[in-house]
N, C-alpha and C positions, 0 to 999 in steps of 0.2 A: 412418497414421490417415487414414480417407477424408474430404475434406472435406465442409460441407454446400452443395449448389451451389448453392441457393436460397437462401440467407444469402450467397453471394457476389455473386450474381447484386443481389440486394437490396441489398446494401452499394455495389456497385458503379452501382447506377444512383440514388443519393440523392445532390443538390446540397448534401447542408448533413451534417457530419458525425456520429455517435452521440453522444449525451453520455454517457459514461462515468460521471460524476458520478453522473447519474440510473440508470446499471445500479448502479453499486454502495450506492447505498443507497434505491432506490424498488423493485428487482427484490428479490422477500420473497428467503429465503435458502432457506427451508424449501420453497418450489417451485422453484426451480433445483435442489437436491439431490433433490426428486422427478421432475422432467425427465430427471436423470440416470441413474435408475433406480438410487437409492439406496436401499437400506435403512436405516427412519425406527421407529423407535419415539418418540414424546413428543418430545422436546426431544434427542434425541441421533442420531446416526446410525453404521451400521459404516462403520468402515473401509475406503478400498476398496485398501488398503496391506494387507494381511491377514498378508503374509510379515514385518510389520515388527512385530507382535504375539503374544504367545502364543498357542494356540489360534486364530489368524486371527481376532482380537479376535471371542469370541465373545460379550460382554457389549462392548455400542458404546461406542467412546472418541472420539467427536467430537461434541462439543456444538454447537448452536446458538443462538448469540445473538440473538432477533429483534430486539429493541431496536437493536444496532448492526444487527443485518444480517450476522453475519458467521460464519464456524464453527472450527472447531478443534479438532484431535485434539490429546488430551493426550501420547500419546506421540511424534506424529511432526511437531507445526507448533510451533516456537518463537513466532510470530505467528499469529495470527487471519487467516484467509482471507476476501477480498472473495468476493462471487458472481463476480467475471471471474476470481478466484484458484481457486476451486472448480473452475470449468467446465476451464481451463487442467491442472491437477492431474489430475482424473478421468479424461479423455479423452487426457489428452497430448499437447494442442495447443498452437501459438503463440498468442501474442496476438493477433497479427491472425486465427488463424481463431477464436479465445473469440469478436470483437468478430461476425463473421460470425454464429456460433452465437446470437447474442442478436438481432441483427435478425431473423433464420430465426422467433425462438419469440414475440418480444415486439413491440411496439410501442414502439420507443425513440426519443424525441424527438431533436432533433440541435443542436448547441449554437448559439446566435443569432449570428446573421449581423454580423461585427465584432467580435464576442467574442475578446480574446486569450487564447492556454495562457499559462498562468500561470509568469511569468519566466524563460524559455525560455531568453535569456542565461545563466544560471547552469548551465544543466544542459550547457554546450559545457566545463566547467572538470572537472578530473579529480578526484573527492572523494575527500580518504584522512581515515584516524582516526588522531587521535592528533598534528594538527598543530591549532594555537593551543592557547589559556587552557581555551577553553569544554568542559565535557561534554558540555553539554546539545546543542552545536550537531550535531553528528554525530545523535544522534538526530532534530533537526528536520530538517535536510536529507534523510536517507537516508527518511523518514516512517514512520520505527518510533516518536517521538512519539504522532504521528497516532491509533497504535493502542493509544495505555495509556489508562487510564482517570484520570478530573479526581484522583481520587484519589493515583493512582503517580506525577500528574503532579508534583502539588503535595509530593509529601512528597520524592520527586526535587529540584526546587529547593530545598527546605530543607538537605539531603544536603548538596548543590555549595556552599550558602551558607556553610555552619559547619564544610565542609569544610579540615582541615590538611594541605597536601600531596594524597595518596591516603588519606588516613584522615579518620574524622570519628568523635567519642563522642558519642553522644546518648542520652535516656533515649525511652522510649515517650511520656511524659508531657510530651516537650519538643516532640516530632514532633507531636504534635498541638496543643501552645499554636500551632507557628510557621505549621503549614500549616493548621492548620482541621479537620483530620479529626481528630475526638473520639473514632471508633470507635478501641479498641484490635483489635479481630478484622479492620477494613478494613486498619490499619498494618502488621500482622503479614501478612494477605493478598498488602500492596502488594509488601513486602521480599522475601515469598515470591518473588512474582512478576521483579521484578529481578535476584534471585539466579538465576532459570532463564533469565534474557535473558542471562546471565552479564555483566553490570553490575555488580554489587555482590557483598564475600562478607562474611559476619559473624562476627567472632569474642567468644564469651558466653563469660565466665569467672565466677567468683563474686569477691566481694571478701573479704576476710580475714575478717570478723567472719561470715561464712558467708550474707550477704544478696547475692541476684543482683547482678549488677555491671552500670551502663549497657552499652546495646548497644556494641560498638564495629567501625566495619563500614571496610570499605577498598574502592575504585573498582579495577575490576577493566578499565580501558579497553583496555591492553595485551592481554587473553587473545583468542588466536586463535579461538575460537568467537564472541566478541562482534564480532573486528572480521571476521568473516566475513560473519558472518552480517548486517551495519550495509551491508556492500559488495552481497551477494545484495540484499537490499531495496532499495539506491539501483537499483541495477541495471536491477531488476524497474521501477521508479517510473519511470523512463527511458527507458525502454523503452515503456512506458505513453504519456506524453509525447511523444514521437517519433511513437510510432504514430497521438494523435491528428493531430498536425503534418502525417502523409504526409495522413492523411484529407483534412483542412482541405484541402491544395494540391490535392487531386486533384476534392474536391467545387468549390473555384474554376476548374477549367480547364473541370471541364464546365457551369459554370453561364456561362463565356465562350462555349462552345460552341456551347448552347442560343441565346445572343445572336445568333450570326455573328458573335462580336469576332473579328479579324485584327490579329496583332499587325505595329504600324507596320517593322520591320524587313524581314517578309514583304512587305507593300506595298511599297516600297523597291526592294526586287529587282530590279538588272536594271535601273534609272534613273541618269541621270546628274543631277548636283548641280539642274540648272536643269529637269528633267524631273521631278523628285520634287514626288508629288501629295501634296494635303493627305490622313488620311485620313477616309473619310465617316463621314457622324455616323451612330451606332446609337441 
């Protein structure tokens, strides 16, 4: 994949890093996938996975979220793709050249001067699933969280709370007294959706007197696609992270540069204890 030199060139000569932040939810989603020279009808787009489809999806299987900002093929993304997710995917580039490709197209502000990445400690530990108490924490960490809706969020905690062991019974009726969502078509939505994270599986029986029986669902944290797939996403977010980090360092040596800073060890050089100068103020 050729790179764009103009997007490096441009990356390379900015003092202050991309915000990232600001591509993935200021940059629309629906002109990044027309940049790309996607095929757009309404609110969805084809595939450009076409071998991973019948017919090379000839009826479009990737929606666009404008609201989030984000898209997703039904058949081939367990997650919703950012616009830096899109561009990386389509083209099949790294991160660092997505980050390039958007300075190239856009005007991307760069994150303020003193601004720390966000807990940056934690991301030096090795994340696995399936160690402590929590469910939920593997989701926040890895920021497959991040991407459910207030909805899956909420009926998710409810899950963990009433949870016995890996099992919990609940009715419809309950999931929305504890979490707030009223909607039975958003509940049933949510579960949907958990069960494809491979999160959750449910088992519906009837009860004797022949009336549907409470749901009764079991956490599925152990299955190999969920913790695969929880490890690809930390991964990816890490990566993300890191790659702001190298920006950050590389936008301060040349903003030292621009100064004439010298650093005191280079001054130094070559002097003996009682010959070592102070060094000059800039």
């Amino acid at each position: 994949m050729l790179m764009n030199s103009r997007g490096d060139k441009r990356l390379a000569s900015r003092t202050t890093i991309p915000d990232l932040a600001h591509i993935r939810s200021k940059v629309p989603i629906r002109e990044v996938a027309h940049e790309l020279g996607l095929s757009i009808s309404g609110n969805t787009v084809r595939c450009w996975r076409p071998e991973r489809h019948q017919h090379g999806d000839r009826t479009p299987s990737v929606g666009l979220h404008r609201r989030k900002n984000t898209a997703k093929c039904f058949v081939c993304d367990p997650l919703p793709l950012s616009p830096i997710d899109l561009v990386m995917s389509v083209l099949g580039i790294s991160l660092q050249e997505a980050i390039a490709w958007f300075v190239a197209h856009y005007d991307v502000p760069g994150i303020p001067k003193g601004k720390h990445i966000a807990q940056a400690q934690r991301w030096n530990e090795r994340f696995r699933v399936g160690t402590g108490n929590s469910r939920i924490a593997p989701l926040v960490v890895s920021g497959i969280w991040a991407a459910l809706t207030p909805s899956e969020r909420s009926i998710l905690v409810v899950l963990d709370a009433y949870a016995c062991g890996d099992w919990v019974e609940i009715s419809y009726r309950g999931i929305a007294r504890f979490s707030g969502v009223t909607s039975f078509t958003t509940i049933s939505r949510a579960l949907k959706r958990l069960h494809n994270l491979h999160l959750l599986i449910r088992d519906q029986g009837e009860r004797k007197d022949g009336l549907r029986a409470c749901g009764c669902y079991r956490f599925t944290t152990d299955d190999e696609q969920f913790i695969g797939m929880v490890e690809e996403t930390y991964q990816r977010l890490r990566s993300e992270i890191e790659a702001e980090r190298r920006l950050q360092s590389a936008a301060r040596e040349k903003r030292k540069a621009e100064r004439g800073y010298i650093p005191v060890k280079t001054l130094y050089t070559g002097c003996s204890n009682e010959e070592k100068p102070y060094p000059a103020a800039v």
